[in-house]
Every structure is written in C-alpha cells, then in structure tokens.
Backbone as XML, in Angstrom:
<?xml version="1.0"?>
<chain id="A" units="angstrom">
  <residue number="1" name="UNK">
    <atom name="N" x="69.814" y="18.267" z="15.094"/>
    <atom name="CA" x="68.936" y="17.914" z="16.197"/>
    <atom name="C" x="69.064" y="16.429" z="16.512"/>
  </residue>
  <residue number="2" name="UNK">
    <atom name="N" x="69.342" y="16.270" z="18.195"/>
    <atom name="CA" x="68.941" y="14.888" z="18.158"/>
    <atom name="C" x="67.582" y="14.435" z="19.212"/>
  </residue>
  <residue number="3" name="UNK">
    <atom name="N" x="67.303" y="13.217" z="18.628"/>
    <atom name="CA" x="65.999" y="13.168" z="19.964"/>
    <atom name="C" x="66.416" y="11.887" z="20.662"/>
  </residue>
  <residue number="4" name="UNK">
    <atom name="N" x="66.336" y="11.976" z="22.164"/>
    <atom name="CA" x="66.469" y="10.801" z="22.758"/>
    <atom name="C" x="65.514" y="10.335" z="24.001"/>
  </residue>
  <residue number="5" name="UNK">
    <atom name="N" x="65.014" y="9.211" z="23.459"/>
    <atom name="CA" x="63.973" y="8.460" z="24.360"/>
    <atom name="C" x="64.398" y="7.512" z="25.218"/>
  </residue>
  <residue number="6" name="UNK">
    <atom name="N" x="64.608" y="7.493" z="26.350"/>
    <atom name="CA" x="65.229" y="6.882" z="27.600"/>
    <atom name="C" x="64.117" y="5.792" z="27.730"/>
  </residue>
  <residue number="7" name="UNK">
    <atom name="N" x="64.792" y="4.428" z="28.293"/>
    <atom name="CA" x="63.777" y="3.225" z="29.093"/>
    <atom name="C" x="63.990" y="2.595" z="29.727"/>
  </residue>
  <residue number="8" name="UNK">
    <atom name="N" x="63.816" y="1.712" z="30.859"/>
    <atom name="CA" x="64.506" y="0.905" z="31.343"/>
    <atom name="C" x="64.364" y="0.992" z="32.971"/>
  </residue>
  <residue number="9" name="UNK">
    <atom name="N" x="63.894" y="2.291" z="33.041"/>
    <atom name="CA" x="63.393" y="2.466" z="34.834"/>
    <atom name="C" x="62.324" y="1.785" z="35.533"/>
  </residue>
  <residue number="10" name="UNK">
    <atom name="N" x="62.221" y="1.753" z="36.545"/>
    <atom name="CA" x="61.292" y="0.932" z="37.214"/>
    <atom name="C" x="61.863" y="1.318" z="38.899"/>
  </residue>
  <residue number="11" name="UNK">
    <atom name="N" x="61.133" y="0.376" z="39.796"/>
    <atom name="CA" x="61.552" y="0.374" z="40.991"/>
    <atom name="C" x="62.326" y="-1.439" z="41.296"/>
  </residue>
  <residue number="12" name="UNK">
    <atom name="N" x="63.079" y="-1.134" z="42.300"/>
    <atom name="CA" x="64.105" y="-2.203" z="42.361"/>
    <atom name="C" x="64.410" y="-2.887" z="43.793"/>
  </residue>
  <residue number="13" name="UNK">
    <atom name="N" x="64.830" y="-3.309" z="44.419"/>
    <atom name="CA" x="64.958" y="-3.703" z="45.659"/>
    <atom name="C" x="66.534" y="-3.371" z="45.944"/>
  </residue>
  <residue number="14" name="UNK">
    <atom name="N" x="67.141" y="-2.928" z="47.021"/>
    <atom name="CA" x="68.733" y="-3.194" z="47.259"/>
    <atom name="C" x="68.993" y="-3.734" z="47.004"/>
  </residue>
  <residue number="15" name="UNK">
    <atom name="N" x="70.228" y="-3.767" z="46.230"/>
    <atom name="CA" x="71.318" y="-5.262" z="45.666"/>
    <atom name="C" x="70.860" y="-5.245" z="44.027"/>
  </residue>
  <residue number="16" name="UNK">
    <atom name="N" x="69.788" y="-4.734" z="44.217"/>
    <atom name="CA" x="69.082" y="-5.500" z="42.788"/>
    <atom name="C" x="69.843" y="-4.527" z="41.288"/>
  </residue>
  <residue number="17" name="UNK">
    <atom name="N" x="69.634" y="-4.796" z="39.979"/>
    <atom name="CA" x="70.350" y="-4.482" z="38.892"/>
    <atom name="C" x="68.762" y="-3.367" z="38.102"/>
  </residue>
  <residue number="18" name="UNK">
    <atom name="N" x="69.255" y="-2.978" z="36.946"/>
    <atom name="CA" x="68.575" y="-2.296" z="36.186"/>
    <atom name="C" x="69.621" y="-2.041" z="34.657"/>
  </residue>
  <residue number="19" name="UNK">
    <atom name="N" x="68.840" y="-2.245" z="34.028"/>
    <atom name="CA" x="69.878" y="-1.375" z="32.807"/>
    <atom name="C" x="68.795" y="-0.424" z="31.842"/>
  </residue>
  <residue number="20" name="UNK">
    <atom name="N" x="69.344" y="0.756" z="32.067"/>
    <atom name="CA" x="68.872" y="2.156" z="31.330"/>
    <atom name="C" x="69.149" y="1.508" z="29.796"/>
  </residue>
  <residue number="21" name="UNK">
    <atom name="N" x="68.337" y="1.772" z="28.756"/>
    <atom name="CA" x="68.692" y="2.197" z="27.400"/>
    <atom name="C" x="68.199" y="3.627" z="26.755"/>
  </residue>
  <residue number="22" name="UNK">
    <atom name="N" x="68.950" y="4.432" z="25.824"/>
    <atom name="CA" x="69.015" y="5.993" z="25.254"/>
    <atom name="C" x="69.155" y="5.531" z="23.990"/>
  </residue>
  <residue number="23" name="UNK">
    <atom name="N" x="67.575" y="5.769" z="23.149"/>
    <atom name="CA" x="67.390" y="5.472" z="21.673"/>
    <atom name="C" x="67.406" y="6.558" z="21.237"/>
  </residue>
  <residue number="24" name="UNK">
    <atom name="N" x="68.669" y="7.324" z="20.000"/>
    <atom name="CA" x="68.913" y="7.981" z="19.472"/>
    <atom name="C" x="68.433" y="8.081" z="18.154"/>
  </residue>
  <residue number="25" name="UNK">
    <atom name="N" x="67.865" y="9.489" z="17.800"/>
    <atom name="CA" x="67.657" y="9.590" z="16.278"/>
    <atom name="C" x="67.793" y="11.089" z="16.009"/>
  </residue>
  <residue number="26" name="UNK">
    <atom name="N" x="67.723" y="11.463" z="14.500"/>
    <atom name="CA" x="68.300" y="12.064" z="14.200"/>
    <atom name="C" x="69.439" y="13.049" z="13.325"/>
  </residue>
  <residue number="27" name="UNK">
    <atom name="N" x="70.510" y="12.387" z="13.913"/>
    <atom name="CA" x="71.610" y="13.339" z="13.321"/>
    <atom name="C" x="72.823" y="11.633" z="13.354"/>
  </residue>
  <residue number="28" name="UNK">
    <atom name="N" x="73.918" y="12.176" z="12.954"/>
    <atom name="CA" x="74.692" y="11.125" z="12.998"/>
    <atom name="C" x="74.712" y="10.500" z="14.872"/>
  </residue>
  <residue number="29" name="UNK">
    <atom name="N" x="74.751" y="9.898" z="15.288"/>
    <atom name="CA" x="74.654" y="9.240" z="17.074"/>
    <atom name="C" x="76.040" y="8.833" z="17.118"/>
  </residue>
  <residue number="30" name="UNK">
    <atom name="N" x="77.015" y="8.507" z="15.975"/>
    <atom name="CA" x="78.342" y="7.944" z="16.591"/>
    <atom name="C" x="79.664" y="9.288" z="16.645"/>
  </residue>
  <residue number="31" name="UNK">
    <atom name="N" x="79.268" y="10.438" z="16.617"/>
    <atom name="CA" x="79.528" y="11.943" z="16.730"/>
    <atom name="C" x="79.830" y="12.301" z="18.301"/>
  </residue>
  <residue number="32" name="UNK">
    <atom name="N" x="78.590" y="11.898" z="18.764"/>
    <atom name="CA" x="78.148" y="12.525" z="20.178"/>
    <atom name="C" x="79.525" y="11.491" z="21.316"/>
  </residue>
  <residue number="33" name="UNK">
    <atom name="N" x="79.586" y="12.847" z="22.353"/>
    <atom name="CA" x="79.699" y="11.800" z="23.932"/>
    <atom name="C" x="78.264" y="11.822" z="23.908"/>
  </residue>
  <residue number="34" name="UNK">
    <atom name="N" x="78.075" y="10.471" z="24.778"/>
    <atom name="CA" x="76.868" y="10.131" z="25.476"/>
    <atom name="C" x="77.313" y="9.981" z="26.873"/>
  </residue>
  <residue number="35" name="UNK">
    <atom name="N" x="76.087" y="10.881" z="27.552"/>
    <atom name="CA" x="76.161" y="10.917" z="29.078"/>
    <atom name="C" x="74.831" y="10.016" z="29.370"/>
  </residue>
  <residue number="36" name="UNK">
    <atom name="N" x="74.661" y="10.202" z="30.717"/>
    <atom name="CA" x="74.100" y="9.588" z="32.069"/>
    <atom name="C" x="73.985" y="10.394" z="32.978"/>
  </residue>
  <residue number="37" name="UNK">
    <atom name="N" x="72.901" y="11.306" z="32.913"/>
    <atom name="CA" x="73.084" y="12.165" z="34.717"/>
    <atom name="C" x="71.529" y="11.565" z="35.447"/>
  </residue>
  <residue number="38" name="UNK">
    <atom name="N" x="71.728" y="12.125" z="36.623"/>
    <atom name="CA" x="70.620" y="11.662" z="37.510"/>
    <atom name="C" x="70.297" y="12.991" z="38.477"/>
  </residue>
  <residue number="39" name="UNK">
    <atom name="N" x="68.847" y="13.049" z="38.602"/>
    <atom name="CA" x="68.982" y="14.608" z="39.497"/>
    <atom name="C" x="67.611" y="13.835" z="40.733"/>
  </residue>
  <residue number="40" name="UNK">
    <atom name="N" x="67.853" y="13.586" z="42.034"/>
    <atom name="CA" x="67.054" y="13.347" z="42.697"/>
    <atom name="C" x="66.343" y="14.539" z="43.406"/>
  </residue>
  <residue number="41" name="UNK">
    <atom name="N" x="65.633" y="14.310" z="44.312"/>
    <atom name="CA" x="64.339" y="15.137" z="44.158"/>
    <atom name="C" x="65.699" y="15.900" z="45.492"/>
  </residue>
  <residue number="42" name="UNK">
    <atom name="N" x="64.858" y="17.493" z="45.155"/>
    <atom name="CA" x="65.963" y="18.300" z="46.046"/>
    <atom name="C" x="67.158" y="18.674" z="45.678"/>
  </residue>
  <residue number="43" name="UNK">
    <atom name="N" x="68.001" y="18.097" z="44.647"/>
    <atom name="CA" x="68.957" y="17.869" z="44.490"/>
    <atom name="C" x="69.454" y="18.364" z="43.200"/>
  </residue>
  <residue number="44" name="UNK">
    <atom name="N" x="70.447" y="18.911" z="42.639"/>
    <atom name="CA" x="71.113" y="19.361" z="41.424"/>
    <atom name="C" x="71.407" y="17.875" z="40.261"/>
  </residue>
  <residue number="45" name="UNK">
    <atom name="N" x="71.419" y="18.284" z="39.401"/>
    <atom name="CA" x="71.409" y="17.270" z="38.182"/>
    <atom name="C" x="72.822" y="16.842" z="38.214"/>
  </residue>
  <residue number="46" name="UNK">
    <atom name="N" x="73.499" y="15.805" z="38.366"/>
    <atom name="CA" x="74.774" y="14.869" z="38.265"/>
    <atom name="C" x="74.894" y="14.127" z="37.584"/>
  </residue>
  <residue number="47" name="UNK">
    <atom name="N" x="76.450" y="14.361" z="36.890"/>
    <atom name="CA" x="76.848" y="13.455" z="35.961"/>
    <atom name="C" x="76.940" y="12.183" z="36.515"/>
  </residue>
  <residue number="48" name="UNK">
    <atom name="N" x="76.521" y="11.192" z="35.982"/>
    <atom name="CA" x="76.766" y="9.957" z="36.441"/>
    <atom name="C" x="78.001" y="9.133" z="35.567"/>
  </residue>
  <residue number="49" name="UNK">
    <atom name="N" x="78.008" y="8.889" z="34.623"/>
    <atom name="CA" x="78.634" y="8.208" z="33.681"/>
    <atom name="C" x="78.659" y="8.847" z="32.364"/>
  </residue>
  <residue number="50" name="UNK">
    <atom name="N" x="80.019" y="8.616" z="31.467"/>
    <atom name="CA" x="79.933" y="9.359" z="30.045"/>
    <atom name="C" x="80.235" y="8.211" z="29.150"/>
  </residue>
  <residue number="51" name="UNK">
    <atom name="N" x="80.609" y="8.542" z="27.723"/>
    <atom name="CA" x="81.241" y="7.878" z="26.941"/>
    <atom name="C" x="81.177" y="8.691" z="25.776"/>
  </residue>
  <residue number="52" name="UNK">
    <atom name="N" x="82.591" y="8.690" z="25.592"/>
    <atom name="CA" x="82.966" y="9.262" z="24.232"/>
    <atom name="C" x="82.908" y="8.923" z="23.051"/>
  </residue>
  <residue number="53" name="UNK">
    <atom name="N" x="82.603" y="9.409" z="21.938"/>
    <atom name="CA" x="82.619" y="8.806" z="20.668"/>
    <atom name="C" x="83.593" y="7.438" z="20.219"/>
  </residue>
  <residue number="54" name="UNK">
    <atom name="N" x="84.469" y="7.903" z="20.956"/>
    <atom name="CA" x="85.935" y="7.311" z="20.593"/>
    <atom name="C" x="85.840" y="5.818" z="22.113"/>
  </residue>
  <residue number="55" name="UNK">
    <atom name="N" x="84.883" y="5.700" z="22.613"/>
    <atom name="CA" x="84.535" y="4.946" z="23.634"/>
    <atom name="C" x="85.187" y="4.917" z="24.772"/>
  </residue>
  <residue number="56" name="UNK">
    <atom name="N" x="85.934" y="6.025" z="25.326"/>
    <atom name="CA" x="86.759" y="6.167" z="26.609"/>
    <atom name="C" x="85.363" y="6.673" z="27.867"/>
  </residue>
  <residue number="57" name="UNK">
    <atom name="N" x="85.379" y="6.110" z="28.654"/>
    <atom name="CA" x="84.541" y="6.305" z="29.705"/>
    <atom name="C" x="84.948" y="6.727" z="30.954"/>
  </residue>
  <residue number="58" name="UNK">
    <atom name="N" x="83.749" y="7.814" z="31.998"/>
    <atom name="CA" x="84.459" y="8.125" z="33.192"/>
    <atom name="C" x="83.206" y="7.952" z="33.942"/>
  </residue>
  <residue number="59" name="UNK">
    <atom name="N" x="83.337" y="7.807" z="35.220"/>
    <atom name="CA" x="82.191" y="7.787" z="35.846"/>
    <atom name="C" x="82.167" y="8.450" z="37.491"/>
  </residue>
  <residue number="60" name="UNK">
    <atom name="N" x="80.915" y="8.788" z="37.799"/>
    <atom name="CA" x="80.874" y="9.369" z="39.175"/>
    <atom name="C" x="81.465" y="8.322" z="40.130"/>
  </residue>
  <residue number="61" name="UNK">
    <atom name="N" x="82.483" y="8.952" z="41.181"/>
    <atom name="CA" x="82.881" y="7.656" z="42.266"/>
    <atom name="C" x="81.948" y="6.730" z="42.921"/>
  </residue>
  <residue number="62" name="UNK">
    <atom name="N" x="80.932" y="7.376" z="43.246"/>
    <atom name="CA" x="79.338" y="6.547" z="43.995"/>
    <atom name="C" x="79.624" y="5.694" z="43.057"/>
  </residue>
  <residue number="63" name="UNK">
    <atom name="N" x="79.511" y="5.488" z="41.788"/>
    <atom name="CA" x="78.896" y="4.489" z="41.055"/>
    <atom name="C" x="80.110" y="3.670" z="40.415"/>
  </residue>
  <residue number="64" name="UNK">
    <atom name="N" x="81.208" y="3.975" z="40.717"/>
    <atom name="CA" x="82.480" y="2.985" z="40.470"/>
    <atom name="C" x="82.614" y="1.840" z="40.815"/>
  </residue>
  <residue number="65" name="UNK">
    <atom name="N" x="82.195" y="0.628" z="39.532"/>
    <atom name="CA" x="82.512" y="-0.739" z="40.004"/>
    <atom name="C" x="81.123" y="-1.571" z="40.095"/>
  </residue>
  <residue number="66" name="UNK">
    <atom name="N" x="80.334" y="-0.664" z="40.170"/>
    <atom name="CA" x="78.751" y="-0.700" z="40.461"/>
    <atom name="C" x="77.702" y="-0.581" z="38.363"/>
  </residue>
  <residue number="67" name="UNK">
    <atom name="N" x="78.481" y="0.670" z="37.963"/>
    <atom name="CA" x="77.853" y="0.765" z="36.552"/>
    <atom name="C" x="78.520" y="0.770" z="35.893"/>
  </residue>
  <residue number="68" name="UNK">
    <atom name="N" x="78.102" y="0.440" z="34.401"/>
    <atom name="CA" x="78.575" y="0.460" z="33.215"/>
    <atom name="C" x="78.257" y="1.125" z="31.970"/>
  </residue>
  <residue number="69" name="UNK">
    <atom name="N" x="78.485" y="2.120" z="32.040"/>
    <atom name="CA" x="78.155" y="2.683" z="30.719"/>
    <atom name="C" x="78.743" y="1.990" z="28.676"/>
  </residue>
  <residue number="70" name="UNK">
    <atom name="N" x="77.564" y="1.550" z="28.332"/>
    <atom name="CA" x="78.221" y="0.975" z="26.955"/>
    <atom name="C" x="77.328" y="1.816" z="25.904"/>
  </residue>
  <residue number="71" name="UNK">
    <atom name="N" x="77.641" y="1.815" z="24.440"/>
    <atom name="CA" x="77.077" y="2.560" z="23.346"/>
    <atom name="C" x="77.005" y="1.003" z="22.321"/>
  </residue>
  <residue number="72" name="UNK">
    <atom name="N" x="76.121" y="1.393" z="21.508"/>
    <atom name="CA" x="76.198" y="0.618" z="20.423"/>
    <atom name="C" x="75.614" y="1.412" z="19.251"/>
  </residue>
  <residue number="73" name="UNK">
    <atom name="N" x="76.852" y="1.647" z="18.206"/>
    <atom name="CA" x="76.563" y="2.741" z="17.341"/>
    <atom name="C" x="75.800" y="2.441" z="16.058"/>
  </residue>
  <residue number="74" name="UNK">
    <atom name="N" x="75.660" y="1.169" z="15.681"/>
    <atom name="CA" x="74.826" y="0.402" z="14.747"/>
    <atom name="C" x="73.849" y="0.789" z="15.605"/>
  </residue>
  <residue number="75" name="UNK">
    <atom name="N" x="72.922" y="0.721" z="16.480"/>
    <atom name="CA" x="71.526" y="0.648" z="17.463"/>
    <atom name="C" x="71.182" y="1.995" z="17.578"/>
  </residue>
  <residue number="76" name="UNK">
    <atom name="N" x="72.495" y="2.805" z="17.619"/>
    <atom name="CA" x="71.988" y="4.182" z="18.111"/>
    <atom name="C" x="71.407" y="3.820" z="19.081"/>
  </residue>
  <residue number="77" name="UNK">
    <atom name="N" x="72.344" y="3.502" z="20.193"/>
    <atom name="CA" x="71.729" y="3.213" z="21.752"/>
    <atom name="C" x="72.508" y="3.682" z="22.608"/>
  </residue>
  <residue number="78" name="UNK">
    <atom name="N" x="72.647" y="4.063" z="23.448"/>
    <atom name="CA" x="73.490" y="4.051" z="25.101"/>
    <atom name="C" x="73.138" y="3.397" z="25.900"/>
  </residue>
  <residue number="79" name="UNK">
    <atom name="N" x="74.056" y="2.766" z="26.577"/>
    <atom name="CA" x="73.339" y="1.631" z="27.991"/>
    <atom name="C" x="73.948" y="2.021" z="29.505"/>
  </residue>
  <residue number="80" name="UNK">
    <atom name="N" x="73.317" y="2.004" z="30.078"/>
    <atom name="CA" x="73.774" y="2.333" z="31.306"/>
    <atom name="C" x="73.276" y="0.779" z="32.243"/>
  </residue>
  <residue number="81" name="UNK">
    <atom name="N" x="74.145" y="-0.105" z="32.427"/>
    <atom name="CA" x="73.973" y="-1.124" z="33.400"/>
    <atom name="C" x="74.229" y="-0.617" z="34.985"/>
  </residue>
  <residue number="82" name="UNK">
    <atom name="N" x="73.172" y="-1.328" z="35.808"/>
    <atom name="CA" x="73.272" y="-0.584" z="37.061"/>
    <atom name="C" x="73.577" y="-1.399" z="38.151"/>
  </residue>
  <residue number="83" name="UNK">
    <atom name="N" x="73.829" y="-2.198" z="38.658"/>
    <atom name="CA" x="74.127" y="-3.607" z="39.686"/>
    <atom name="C" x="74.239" y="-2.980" z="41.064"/>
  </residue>
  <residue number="84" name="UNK">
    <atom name="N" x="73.942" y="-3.797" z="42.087"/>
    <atom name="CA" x="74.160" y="-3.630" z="43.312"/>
    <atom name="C" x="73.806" y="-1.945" z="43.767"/>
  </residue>
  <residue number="85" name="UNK">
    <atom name="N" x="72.254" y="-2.150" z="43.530"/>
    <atom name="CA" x="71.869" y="-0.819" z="43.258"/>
    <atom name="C" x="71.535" y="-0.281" z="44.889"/>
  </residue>
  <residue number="86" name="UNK">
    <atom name="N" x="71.491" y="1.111" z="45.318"/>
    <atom name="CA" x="71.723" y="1.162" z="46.656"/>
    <atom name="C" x="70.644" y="2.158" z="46.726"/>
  </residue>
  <residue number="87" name="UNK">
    <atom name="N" x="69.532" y="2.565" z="47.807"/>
    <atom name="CA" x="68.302" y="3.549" z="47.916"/>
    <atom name="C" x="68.869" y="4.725" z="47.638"/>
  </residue>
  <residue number="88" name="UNK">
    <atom name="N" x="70.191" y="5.310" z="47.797"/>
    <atom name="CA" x="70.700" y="6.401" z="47.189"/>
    <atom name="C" x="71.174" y="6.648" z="45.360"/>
  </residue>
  <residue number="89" name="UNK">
    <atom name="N" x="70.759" y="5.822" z="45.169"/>
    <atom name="CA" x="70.377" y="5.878" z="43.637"/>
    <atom name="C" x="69.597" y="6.331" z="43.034"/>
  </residue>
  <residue number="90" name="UNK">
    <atom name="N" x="68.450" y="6.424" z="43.929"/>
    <atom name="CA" x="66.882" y="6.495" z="43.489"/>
    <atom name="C" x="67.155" y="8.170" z="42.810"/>
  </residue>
  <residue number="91" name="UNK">
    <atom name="N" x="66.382" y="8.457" z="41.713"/>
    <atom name="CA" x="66.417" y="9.861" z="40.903"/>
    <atom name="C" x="65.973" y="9.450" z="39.522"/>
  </residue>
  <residue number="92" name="UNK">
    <atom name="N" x="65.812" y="10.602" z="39.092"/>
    <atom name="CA" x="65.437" y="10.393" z="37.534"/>
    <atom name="C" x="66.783" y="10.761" z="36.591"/>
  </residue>
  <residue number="93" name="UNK">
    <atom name="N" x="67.013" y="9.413" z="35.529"/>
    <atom name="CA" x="67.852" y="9.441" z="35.129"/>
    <atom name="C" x="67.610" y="9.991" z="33.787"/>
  </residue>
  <residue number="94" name="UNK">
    <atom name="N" x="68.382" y="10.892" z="33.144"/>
    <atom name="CA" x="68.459" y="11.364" z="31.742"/>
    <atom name="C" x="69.716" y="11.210" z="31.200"/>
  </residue>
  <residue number="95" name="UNK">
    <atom name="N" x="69.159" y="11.051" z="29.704"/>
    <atom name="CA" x="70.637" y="10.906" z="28.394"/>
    <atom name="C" x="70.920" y="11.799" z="28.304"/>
  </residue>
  <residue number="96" name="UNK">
    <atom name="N" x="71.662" y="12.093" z="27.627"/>
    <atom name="CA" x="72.656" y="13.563" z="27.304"/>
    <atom name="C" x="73.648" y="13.399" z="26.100"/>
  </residue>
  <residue number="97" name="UNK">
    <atom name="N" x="73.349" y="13.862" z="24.977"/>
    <atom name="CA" x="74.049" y="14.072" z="23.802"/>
    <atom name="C" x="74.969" y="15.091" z="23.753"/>
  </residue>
  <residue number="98" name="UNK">
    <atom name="N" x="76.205" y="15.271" z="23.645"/>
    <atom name="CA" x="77.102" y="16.765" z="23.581"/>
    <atom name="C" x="78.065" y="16.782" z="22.602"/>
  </residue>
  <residue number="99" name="UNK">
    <atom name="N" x="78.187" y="17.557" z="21.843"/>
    <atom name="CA" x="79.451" y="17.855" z="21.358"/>
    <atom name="C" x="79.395" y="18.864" z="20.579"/>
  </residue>
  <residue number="100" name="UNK">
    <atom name="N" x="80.718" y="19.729" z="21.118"/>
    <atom name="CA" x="80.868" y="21.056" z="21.549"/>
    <atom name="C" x="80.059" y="21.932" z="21.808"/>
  </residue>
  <residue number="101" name="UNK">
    <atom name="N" x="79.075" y="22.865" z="21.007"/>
    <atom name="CA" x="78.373" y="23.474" z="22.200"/>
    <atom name="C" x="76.818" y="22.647" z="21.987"/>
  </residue>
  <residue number="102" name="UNK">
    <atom name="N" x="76.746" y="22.078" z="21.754"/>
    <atom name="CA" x="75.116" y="21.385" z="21.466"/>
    <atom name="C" x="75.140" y="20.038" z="22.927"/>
  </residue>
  <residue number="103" name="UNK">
    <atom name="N" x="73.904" y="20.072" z="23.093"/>
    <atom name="CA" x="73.208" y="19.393" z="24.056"/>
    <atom name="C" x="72.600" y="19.569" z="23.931"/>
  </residue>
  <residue number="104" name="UNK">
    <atom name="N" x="71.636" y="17.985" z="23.934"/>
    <atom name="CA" x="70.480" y="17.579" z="23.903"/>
    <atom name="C" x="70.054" y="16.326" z="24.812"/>
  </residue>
  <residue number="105" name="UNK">
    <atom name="N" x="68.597" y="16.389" z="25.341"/>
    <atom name="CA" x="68.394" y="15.518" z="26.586"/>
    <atom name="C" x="67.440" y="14.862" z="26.099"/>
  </residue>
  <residue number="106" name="UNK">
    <atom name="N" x="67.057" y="13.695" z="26.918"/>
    <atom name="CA" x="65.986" y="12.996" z="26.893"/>
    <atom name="C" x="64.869" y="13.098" z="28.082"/>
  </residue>
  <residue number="107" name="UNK">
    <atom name="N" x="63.393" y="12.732" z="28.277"/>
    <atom name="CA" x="62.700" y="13.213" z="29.149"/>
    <atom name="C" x="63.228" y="12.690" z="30.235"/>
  </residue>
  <residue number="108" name="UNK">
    <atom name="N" x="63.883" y="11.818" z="30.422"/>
    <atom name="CA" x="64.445" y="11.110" z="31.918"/>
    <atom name="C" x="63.246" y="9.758" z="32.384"/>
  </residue>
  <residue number="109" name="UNK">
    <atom name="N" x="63.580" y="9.569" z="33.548"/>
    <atom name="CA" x="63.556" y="7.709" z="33.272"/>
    <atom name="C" x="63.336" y="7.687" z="35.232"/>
  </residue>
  <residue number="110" name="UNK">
    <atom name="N" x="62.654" y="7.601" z="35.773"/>
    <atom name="CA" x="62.638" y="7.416" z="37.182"/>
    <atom name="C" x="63.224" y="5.973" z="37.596"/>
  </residue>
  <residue number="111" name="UNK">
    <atom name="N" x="64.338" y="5.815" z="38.342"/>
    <atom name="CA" x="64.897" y="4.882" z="38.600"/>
    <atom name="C" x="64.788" y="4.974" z="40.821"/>
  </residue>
  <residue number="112" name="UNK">
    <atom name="N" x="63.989" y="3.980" z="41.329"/>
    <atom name="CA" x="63.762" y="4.085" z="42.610"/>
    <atom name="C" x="64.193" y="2.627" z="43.292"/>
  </residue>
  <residue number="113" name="UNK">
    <atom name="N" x="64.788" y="2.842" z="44.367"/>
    <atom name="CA" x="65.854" y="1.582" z="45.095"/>
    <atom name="C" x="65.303" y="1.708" z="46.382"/>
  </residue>
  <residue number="114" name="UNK">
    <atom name="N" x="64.380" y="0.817" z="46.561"/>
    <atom name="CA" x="63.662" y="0.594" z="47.868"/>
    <atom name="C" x="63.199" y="-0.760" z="48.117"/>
  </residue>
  <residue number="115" name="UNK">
    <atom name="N" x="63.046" y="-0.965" z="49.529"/>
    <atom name="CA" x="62.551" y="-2.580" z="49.818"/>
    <atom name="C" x="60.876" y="-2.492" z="49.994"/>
  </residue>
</chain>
C-alpha cells in the first residue's frame, strides 16, 4: 500500500508559477513511476507528466517547456513545477503511484489560473 498526500495548490494569476508536492509513505517510493494527472471539471482525468523510477520523464504537449516533473527519493516526494501557468490549467491535480498492476492516488490538489 501506498498513501499519497498532495500540496501545493492554490489559485494563481496568468504567467504566474506553482509547484505541486506528492508525500509518499508506505511501501518502498523509489519502486514506483510517479505520475501527475489533472481532471478539470467536465472533463476526463489526464496524464500530465510522469517519472520513472529510473528518472526518465514524459509529459503532456500543453505542458511542454512550461512543467517539470522531479522526484526526490530520500523525501519520498514528487514535484511537479508549473511556470507560465495559463487559465486552461485550472483542474484538480492528483499523484499517481504505478507499477505494474497497482495504482494508487492521492486526494488531488485544486490548482485554478485566473486574473
């Protein structure tokens, strides 16, 4: 089992930054990919950003160049840095633990991009 408690949301202005953190406990945390999805209201749940155990990362095109997904496996953390954040961002963001058939989420994190 793992449990993960997401933080870091708030509301933001255009342009403006945010960085998500995913506090892991549990089970071993340097095992897992760690994801990033976001599901806005109406809308189906999307991967946003991953990272693999092995630290290879991919990310949704919207958010190319814009976020950063990092881990820190001493912290048992995931980070999701967010920059030049755009009102189509706005959704609730959740962690995501996987590997192979296990997944596990965190409650999610409301992240809103408005003036």
């Amino acid at each position: 089992q793992v449990q993960l408690v997401e933080s870091g949301g708030g509301l933001v202005q255009p342009g403006g930054s945010l960085r998500l953190s995913c506090a892991a406990s549990g089970s071993i945390f340097s095992i897992y990919a760690m994801n990033w999805y976001r599901q806005a209201p109406g809308k189906q749940r999307e991967l946003v950003a991953g990272i693999t155990s092995g630290g290879t990362t991919n990310y949704k095109d919207s958010v190319k160049g814009r976020f950063t997904i990092s881990r820190d496996n001493a912290k048992n953390t995931v980070y999701l840095q967010m920059n030049s954040l755009k009102p189509e961002d706005t959704a609730v963001y959740y962690c995501n633990a996987a590997r192979s058939v296990l997944s596990y989420w965190g409650q999610g994190t409301q992240v809103t991009v408005s003036s």
